[in-house]
C-alpha positions as CSV (number, residue, x, y, z in Angstrom):
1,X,-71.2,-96.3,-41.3
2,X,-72.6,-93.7,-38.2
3,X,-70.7,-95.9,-35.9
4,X,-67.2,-96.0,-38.0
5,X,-67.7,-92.5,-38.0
6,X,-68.4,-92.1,-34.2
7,X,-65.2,-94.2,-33.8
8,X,-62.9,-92.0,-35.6
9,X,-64.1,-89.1,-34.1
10,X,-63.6,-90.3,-30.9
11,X,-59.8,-91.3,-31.6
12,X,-59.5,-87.7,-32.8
13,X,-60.7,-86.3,-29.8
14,X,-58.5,-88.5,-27.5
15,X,-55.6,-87.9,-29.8
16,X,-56.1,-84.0,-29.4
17,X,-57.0,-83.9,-25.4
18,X,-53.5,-86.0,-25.7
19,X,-51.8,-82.9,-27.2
20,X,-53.1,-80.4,-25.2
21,X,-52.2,-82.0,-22.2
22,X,-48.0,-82.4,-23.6
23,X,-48.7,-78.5,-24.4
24,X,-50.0,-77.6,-21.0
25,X,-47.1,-80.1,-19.6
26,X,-44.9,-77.5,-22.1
27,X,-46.0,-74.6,-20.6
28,X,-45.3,-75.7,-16.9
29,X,-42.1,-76.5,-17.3
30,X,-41.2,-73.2,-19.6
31,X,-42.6,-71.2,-16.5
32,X,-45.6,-69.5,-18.9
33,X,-48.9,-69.7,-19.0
34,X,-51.2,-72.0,-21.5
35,X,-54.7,-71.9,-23.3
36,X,-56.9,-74.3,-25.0
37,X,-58.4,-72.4,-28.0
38,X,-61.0,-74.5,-28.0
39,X,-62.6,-72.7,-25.4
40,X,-62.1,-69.3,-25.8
41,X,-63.8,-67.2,-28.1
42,X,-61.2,-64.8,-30.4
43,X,-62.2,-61.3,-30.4
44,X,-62.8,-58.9,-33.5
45,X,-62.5,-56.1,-32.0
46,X,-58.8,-56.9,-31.2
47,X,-57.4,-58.8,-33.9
48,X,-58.8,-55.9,-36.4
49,X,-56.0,-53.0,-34.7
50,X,-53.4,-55.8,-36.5
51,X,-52.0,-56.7,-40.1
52,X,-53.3,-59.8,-40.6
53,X,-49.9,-61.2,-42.2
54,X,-47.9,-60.7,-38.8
55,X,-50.4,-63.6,-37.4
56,X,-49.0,-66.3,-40.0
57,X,-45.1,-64.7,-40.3
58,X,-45.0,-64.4,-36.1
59,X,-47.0,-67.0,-35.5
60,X,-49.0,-64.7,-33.3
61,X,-52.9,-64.6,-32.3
62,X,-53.9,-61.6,-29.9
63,X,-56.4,-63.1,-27.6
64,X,-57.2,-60.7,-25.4
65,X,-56.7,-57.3,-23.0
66,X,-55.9,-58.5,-19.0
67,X,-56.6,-55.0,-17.2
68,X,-54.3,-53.1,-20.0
69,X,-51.8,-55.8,-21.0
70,X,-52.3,-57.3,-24.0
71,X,-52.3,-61.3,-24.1
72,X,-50.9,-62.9,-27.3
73,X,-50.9,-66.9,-27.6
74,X,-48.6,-68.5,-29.7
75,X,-47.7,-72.3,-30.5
76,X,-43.4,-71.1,-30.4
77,X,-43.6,-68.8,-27.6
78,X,-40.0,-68.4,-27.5
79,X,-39.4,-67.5,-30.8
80,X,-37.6,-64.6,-32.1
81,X,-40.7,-63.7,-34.1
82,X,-42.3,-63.0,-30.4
83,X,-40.2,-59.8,-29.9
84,X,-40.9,-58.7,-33.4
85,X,-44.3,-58.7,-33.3
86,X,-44.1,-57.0,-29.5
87,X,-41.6,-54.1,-30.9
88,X,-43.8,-53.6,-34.1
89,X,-47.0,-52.9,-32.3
90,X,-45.2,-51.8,-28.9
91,X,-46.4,-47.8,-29.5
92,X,-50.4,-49.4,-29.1
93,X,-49.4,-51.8,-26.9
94,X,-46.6,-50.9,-24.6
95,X,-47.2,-54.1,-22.3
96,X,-47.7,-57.7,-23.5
97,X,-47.9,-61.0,-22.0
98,X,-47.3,-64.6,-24.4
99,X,-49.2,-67.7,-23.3
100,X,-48.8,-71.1,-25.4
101,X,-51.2,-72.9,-27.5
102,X,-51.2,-76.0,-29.3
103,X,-50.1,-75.9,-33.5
104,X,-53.5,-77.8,-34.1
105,X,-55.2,-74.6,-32.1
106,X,-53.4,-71.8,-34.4
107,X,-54.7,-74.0,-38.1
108,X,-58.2,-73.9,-36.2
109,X,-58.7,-70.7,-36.5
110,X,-56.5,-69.9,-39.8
111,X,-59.7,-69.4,-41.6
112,X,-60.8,-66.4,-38.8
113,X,-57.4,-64.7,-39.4
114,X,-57.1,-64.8,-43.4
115,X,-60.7,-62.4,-42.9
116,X,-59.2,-60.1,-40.4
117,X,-58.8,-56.5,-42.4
118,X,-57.0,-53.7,-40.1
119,X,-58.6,-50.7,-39.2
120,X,-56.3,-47.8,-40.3
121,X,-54.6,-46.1,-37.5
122,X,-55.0,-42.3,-36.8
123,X,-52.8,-40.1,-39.4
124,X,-51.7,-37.9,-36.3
125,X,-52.0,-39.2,-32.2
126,X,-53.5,-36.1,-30.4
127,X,-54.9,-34.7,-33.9
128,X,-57.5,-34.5,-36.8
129,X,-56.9,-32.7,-39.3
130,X,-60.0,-31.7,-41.4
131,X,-58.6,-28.1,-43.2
132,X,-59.3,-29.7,-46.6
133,X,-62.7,-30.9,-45.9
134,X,-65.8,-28.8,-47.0
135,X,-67.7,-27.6,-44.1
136,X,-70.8,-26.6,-44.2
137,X,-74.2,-27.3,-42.7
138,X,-76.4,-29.7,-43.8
139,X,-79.6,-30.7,-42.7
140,X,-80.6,-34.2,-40.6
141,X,-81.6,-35.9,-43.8
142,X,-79.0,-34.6,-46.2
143,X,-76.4,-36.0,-43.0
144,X,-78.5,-38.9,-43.0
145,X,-77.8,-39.5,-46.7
146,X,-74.0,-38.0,-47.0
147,X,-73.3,-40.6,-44.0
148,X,-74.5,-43.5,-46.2
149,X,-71.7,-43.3,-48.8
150,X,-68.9,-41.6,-46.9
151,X,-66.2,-43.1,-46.8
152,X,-65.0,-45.5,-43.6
153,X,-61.5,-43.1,-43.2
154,X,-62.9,-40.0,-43.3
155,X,-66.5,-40.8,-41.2
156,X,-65.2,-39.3,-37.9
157,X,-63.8,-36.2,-39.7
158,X,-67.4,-35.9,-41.7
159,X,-69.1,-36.9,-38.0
160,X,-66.7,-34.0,-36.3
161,X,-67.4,-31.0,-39.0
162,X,-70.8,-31.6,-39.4
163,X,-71.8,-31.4,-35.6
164,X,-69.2,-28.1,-35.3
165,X,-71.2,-26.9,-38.7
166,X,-74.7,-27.5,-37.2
167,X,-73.4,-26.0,-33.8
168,X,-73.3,-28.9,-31.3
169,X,-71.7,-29.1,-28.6
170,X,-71.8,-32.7,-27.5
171,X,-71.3,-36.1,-29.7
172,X,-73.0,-38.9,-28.4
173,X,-72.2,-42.1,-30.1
174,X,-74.5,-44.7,-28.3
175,X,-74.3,-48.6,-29.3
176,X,-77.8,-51.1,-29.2
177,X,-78.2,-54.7,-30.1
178,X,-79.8,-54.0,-33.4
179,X,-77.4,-50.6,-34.5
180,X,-75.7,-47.5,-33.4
181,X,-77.2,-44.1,-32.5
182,X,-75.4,-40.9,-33.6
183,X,-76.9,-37.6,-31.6
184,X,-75.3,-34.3,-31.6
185,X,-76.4,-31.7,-28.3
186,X,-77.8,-28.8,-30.2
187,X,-77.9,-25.8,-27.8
188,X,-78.3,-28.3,-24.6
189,X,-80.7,-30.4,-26.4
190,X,-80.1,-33.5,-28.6
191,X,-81.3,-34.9,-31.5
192,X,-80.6,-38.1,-33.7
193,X,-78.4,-37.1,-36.2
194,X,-78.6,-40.2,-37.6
195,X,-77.6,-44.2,-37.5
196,X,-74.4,-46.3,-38.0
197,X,-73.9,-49.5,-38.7
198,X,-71.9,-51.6,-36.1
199,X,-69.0,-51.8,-38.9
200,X,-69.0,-47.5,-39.1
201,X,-69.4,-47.6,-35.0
202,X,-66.2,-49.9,-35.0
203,X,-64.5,-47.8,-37.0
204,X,-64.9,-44.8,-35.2
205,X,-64.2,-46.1,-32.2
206,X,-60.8,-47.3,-33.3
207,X,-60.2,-43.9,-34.4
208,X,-61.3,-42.2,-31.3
209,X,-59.8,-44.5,-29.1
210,X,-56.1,-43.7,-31.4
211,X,-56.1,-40.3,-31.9
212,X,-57.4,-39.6,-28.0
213,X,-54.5,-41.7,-26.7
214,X,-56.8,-44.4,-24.5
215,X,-56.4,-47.9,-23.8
216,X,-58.0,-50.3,-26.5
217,X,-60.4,-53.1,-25.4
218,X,-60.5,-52.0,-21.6
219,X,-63.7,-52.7,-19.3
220,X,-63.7,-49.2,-17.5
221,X,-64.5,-45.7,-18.2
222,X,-61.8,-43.7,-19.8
223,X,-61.2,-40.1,-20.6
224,X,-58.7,-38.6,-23.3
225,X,-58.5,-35.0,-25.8
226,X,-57.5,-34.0,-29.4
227,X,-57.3,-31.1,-31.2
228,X,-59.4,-31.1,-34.6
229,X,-57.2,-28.6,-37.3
230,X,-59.1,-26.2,-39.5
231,X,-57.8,-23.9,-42.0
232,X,-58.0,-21.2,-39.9
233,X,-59.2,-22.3,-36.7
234,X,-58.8,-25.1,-34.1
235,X,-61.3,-27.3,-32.1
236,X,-60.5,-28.8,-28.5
237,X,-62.1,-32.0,-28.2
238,X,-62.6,-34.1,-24.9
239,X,-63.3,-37.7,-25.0
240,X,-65.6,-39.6,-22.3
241,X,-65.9,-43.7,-23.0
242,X,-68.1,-46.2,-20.5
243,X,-68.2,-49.6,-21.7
244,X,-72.1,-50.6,-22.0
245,X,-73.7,-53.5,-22.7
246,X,-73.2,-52.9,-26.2
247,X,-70.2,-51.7,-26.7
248,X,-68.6,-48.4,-25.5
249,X,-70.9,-45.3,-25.0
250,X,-68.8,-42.3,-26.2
251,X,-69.5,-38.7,-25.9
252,X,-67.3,-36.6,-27.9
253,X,-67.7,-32.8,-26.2
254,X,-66.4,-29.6,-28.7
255,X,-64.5,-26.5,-27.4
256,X,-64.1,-23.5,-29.1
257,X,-60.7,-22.8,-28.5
258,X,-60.5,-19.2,-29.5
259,X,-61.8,-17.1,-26.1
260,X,-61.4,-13.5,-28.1
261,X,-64.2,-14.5,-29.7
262,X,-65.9,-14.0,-26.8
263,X,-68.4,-11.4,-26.7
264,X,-70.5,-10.1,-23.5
265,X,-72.7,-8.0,-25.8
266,X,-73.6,-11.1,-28.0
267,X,-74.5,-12.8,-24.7
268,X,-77.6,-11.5,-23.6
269,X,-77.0,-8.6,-20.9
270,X,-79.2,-6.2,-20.9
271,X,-78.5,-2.3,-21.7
272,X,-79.8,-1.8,-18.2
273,X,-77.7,-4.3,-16.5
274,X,-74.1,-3.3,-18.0
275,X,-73.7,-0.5,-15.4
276,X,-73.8,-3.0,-12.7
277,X,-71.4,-5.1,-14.6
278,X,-69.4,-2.6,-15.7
279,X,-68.8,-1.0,-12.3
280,X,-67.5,-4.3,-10.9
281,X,-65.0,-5.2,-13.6
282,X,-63.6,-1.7,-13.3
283,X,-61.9,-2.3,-9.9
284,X,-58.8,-3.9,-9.8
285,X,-59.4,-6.1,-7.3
286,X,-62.4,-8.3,-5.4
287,X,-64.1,-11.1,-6.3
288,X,-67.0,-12.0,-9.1
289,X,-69.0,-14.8,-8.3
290,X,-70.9,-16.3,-11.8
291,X,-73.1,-19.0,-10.5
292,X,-75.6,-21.7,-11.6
293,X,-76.4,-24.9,-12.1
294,X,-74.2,-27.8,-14.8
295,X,-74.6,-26.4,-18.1
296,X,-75.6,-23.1,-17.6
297,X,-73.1,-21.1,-19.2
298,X,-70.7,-20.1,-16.5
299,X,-67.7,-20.6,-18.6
300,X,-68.6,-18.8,-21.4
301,X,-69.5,-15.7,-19.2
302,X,-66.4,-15.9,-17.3
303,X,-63.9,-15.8,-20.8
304,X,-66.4,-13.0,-21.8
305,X,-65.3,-11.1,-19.0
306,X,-61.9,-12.3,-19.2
307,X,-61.4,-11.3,-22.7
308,X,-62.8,-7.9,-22.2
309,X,-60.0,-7.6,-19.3
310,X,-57.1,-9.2,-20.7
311,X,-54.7,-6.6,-21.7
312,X,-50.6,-6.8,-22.6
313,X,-50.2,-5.1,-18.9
314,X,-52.0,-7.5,-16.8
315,X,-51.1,-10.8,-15.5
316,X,-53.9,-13.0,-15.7
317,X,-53.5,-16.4,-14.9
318,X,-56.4,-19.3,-14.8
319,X,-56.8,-22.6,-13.2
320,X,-59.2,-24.6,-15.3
321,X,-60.6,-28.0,-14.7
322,X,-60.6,-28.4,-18.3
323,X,-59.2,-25.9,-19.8
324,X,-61.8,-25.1,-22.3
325,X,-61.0,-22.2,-24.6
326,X,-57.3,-20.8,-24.9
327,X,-56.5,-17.1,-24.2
328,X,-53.7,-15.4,-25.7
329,X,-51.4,-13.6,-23.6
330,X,-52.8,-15.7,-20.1
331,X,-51.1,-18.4,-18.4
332,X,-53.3,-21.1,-18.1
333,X,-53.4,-24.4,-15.5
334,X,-54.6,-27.3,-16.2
335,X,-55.8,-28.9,-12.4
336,X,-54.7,-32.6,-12.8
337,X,-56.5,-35.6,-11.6
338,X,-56.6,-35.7,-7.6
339,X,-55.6,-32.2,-7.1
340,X,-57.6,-29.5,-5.5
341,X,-58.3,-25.9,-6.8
342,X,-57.0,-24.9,-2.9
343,X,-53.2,-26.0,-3.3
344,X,-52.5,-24.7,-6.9
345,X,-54.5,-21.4,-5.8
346,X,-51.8,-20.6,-3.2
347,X,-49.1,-21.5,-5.8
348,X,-50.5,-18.9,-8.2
349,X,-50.7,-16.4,-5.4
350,X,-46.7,-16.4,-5.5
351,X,-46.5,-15.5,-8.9
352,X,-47.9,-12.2,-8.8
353,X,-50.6,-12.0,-10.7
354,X,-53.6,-9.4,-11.2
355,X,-56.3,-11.0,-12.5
356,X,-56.7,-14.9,-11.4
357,X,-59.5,-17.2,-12.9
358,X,-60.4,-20.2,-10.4
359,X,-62.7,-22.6,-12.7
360,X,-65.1,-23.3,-9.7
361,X,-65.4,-22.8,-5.9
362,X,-65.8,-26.6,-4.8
363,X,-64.8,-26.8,-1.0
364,X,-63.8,-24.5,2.7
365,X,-60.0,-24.6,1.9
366,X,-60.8,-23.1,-1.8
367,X,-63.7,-20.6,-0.5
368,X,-61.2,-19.5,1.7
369,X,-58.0,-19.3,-0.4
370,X,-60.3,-17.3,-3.0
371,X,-61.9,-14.9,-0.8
372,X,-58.5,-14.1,0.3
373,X,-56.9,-13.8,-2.8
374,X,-59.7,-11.3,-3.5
375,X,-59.5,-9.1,-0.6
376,X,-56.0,-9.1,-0.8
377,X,-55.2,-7.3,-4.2
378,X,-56.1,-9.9,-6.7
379,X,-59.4,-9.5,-8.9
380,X,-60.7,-13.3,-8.9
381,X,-63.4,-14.2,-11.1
382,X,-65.0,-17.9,-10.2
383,X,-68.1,-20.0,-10.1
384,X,-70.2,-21.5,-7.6
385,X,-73.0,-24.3,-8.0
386,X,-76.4,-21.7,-6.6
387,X,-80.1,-21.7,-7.6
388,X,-79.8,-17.8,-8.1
389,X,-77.7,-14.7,-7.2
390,X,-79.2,-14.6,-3.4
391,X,-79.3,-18.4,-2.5
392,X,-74.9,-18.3,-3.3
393,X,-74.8,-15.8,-0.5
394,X,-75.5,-18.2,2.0
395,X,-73.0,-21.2,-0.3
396,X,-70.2,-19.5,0.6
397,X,-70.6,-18.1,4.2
398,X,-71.5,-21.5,5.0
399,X,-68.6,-23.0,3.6
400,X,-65.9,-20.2,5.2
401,X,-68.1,-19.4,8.2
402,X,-67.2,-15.8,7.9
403,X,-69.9,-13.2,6.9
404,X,-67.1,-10.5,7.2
405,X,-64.5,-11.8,4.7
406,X,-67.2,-12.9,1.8
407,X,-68.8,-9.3,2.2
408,X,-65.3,-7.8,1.9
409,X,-64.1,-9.4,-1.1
410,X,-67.3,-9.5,-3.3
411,X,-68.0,-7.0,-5.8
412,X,-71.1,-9.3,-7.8
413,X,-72.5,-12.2,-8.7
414,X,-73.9,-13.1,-11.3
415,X,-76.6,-16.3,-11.7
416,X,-77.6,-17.0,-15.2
417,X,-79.4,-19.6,-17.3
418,X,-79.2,-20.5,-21.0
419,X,-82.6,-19.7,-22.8
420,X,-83.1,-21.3,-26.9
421,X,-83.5,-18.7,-29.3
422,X,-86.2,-18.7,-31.5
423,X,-85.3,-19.1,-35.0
424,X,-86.1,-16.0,-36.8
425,X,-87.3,-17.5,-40.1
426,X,-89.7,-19.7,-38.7
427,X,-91.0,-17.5,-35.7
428,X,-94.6,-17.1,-35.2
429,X,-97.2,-16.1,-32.0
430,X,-97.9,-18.3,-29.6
431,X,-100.7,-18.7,-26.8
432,X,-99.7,-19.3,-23.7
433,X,-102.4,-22.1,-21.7
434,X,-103.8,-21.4,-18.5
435,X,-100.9,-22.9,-16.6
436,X,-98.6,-20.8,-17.9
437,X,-100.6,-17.9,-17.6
438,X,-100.1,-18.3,-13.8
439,X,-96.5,-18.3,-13.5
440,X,-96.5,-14.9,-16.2
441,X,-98.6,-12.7,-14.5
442,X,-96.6,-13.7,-11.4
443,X,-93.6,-12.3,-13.6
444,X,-95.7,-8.7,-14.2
445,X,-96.7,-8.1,-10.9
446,X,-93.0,-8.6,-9.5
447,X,-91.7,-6.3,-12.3
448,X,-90.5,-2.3,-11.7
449,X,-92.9,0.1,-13.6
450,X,-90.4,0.7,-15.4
451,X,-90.5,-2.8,-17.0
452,X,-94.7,-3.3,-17.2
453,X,-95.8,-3.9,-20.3
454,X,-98.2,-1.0,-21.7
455,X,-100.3,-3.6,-23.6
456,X,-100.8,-7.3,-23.2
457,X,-98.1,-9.2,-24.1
458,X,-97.2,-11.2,-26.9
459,X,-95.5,-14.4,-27.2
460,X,-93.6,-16.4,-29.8
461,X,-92.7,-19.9,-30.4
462,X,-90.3,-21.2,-33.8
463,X,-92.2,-24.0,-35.4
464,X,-89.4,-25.6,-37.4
465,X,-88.1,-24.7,-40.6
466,X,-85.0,-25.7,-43.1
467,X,-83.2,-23.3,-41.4
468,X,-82.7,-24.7,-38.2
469,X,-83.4,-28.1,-38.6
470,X,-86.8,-28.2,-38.1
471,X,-86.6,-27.9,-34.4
472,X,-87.8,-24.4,-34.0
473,X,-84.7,-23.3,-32.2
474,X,-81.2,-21.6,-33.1
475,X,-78.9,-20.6,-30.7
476,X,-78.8,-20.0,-27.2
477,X,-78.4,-16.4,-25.1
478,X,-78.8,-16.1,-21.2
479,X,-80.7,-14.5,-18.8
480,X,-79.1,-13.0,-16.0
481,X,-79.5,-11.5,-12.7
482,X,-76.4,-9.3,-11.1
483,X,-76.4,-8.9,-8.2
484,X,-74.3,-5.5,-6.7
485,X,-73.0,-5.8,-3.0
486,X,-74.3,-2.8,-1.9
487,X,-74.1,-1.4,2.0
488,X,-77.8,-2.3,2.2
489,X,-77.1,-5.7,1.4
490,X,-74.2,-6.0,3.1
491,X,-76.1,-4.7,6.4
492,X,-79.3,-7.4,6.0
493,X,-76.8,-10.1,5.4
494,X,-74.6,-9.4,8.9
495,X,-78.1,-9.1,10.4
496,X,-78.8,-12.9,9.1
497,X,-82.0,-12.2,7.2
498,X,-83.7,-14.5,5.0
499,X,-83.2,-15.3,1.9
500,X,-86.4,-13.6,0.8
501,X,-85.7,-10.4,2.7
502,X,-82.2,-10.3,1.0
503,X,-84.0,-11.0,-2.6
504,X,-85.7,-8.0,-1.9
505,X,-83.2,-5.6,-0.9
506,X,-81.3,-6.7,-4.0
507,X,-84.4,-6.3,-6.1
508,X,-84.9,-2.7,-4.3
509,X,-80.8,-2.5,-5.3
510,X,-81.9,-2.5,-8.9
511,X,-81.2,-6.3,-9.8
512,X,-83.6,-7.8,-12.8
513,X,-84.2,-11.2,-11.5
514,X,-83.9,-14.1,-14.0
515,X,-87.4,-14.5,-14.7
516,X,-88.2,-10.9,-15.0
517,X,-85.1,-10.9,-17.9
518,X,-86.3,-14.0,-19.4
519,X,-89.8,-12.5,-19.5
520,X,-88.4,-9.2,-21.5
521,X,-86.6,-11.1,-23.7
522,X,-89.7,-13.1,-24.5
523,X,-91.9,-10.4,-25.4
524,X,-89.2,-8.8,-27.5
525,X,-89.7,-12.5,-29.5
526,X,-86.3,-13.4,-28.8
527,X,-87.1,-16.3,-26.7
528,X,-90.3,-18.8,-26.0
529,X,-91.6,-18.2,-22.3
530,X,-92.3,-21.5,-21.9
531,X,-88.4,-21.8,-22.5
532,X,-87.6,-19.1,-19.7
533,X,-90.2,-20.8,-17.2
534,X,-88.7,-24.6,-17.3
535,X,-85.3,-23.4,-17.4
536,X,-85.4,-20.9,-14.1
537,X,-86.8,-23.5,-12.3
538,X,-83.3,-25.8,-12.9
């Protein structure tokens, strides 16, 4: 019986290399090229972004993406059907290419097909609009439970309120073998929100990928924005995808779109520094330099200062590289891929402005540009990658080679770090070890008289609570140094003195260093030192 069997089976296979061989023969003389199904593995992940009916009515499998064409194989690859299916899913899939296949290859795979269920496409490209959602924050586990039962065509919306609820600023959606890991960047940290299955990932992906405007099923990195719609507010939100062994890694950053809510008093400056701040901002034009490292809050600082400037009789105009809040009344750039700050600089020059915001200092031809802009008539505010206020001396006179002009157009600059808050309901003291010790009574000595403690200090650490999550932490404020250009300075720096020589002359000046800041505010319980002495060492 086995070998009757083995006989048949053979004569089917002959039979069937037979066919394949009269469609490949097909295929060369139409011009077009063929597959064997048989060896090639249909794809999910594609075939779910289709109506399954339009396989059987067209005729139509999608097989594949080739770089960002999409690959359909059909057994009538001339048929009017073809150009239907291309015209109904042309918006997705602007550029298709047909290959042939063999009738017998479509019926293989009927089965696959018939289980295919479409992902729903995004309700608006470029948009989400959550305004009838509740939102309101919730902790891990209630997330952790909500996320269990909410529904598959609302999960990025409930994903995307609940991290701007909690008060994240980063998304990270992160594939495995086994399951999906959701983390949300909580004032620069993150934390497992929760986990997805590979069915919620798949959908969310879809949706990102949709409503961002990127390519589907492409093997490189991709970057793409939406705006998320509340009642009575709106949320910019950039997309970054890298394909991973897994599946794509996608980090979904938040922007707070509304710069007037900006607020330098809510960010941290001392009562004692404002003078220095306020002195600067008061002349109309000069440059001010707000400098640190990724992630330290420059941004936020310079649409602080913006917001407190803008005014109906000023023409402020910003190049941003995003552009990450919107101000009203400003004209706004966005710097597109491949173009410098320099060039668009010198175009915004030539339309008269007073007050021009240059997202960040980057080469000589922008330095330049810049310090010329700000010697010229033009208050420019900008940022610079520096360890502190002193070290972005050097930065820039290296860059232009010119002590003269940088001293000219500089009126500050301001280095800064972003410190946690304690969380107020769950704050209590904390003992500093031995270690730590060291590096604080470092801090005292270096401080004015002025700033000594009368007693020894007290320290203060959260230790987790409902309130924040259990983290110990809520919210963020910086510490700051300001740095005022004064002739003193001015005179070390032509005279090429160290960097330490110049700290001190700017200390002597009146400048709070970051430490000594982040040491005040740490007594006052506002932050944990052992906060303020990992982060000024970034």
């Amino acid at each position: 019986m086995s070998d009757t069997l083995d006989v048949v089976a053979k004569a089917k296979l002959v039979n069937r290399n037979a066919l394949e061989e009269k469609i490949q023969e097909e295929a060369e003389r139409l011009g077009i090229p063929y597959f064997d199904l048989r060896a090639a593995r249909l794809e999910k992940d594609i075939l779910e972004n289709f109506n399954n009916k339009d396989f059987f009515e067209c005729s139509v499998i999608p097989l594949k993406m080739d770089q960002d064409t999409l690959v359909i194989v059909s057994p009538n690859p001339k048929s009017e059907k073809i150009n239907e299916f291309k015209e109904k899913y042309k918006k997705t899939y602007p550029k298709t290419s047909v290959a042939i296949i063999s009738t017998e290859s479509f019926k293989d795979n009927e089965e696959l097909l018939r289980d295919i269920v479409q992902l729903p496409p995004a309700e608006t490209p470029g948009e989400v609009d959550v305004s009838e959602m509740d939102i309101s924050e919730i902790s891990f586990d209630e997330f952790q439970e909500k996320i269990k039962t909410a529904p598959i065509q609302e999960l990025l919306k409930f994903i995307i309120i609940e991290a701007f609820a909690m008060g994240a600023s980063d998304i990270h959606i992160e594939p495995a073998n086994d399951d999906v890991k959701l983390r949300f960047r909580l004032d620069g940290v993150l934390h497992l929100a929760t986990i997805l299955s590979h069915e919620q990932y798949k959908f969310v992906r879809s949706q990102v990928e949709l409503r961002s405007g990127l390519k589907l099923n492409v093997n490189y990195p991709q970057n793409g924005r939406f705006k998320v719609k509340f009642s009575d507010n709106e949320l910019s939100v950039r997309i970054e995808v890298m394909p991973s062994l897994y599946g794509d890694d996608i980090v979904i950053r938040l922007f707070n779109v509304q710069a007037e809510l900006l607020d330098m008093d809510k960010l941290g400056v001392r009562d004692i520094q404002r003078p220095i701040l306020d002195s600067a901002l008061i002349r109309p034009h000069g440059m001010i330099l707000v400098v640190g490292p990724t992630g330290s809050g420059k941004t936020t600082s310079i649409y602080s200062i913006l917001n407190k400037l803008n005014a109906p009789e000023i023409k402020l105009i910003t190049l941003e590289d995003p552009i990450e809040y919107t101000l009203p009344g400003a004209t706004q750039s966005q710097i597109n891929e491949g173009e410098g700050f320099a060039d668009r600089l010198k175009a915004v020059l030539r339309e008269d402005p007073d007050i021009i915001m240059l997202g960040e200092i980057r080469d000589a031809e922008t330095a330049k540009t810049a310090l010329q802009a700000a010697i010229t008539g033009h208050l420019l505010i900008t940022t610079l990658h520096a360890n502190d206020a002193v070290t972005a001396v050097p930065r820039i006179i290296g860059l232009v080679n010119d002590a003269s002009s940088f001293l000219d157009a500089v009126n500050i600059i301001i280095a800064q770090r972003l410190v946690r808050r304690i969380c107020p309901h769950c704050i209590e003291e904390y003992k500093p070890n031995d270690h730590e010790m060291v590096e604080i009574n470092k801090i005292i000595d270096s401080l004015p008289i002025e700033h000594k403690p009368e007693k020894t200090p007290e320290f203060f650490q959260g230790i987790g609570c409902k309130e924040c999550n259990n983290i110990g932490y809520k919210g963020r404020l910086g510490i700051y140094e300001f740095l005022s250009v004064s002739p003193a300075f001015q005179k070390a720096v032509v005279e090429n003195n160290t960097l330490h020589e110049l700290k001190e002359i700017a200390i002597k000046d009146g400048m709070l260093t970051m430490e000594q800041d982040g040491f005040l505010k740490a007594i006052e319980g506002i932050v944990n030192i052992v906060e303020v002495l990992k982060v000024i060492k970034e």
